[in-house]
C-alpha positions as CSV (number, residue, x, y, z in Angstrom):
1,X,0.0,0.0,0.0
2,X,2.7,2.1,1.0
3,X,4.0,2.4,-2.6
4,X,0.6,2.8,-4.2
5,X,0.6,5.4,-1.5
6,X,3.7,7.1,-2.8
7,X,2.7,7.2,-6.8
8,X,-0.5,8.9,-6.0
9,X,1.6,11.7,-3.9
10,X,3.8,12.4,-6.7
11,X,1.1,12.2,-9.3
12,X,-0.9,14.5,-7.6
13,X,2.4,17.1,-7.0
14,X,4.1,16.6,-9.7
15,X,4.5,19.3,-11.9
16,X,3.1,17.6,-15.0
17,X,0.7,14.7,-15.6
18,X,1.9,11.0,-15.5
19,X,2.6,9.4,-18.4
20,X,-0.1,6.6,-19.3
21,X,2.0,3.8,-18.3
22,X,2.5,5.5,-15.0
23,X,-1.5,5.4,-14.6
24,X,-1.8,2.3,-15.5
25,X,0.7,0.9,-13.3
26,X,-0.9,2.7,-10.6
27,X,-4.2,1.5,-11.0
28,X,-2.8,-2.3,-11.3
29,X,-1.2,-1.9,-8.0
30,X,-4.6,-0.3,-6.1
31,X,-6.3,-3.7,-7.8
32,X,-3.5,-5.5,-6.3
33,X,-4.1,-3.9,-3.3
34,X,-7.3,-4.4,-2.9
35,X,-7.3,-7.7,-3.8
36,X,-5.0,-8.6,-0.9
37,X,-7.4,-7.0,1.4
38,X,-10.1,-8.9,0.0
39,X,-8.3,-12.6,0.0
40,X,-10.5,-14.9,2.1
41,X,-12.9,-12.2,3.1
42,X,-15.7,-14.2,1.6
43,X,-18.1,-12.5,-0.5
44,X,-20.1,-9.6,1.8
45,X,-17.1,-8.6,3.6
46,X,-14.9,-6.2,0.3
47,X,-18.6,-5.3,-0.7
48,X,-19.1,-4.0,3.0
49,X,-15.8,-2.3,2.6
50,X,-16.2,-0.4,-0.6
51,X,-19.5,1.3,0.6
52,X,-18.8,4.6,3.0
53,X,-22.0,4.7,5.0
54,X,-21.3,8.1,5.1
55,X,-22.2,9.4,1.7
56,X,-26.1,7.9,2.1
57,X,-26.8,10.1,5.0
58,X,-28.5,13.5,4.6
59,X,-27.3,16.7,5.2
């Protein structure tokens, strides 16, 4: 996570864009990420985790 953590901070800083390979990289290794979070969760459990209770409540 940490360097998933560290390509977004210099994508978002940097002074120009990333390069598409840099993107894509980046998005392999949040699926990556995720997916190791997710190993033997079972099925409700990474659902349950992508939803932010949060954004359904009024304000």
């Amino acid at each position: 996570m940490r360097e998933l953590a560290e390509r977004v901070d210099r994508a978002v800083f940097a002074p120009r864009q990333p390069s598409e390979p840099e993107v894509e990289a980046a998005w392999a290794l949040s699926d990556a990420v995720l997916a190791e979070r997710d190993e033997g969760a079972g099925r409700v459990r990474p659902l349950l985790a992508r939803l932010n209770p949060a954004s359904l409540a009024r304000r």
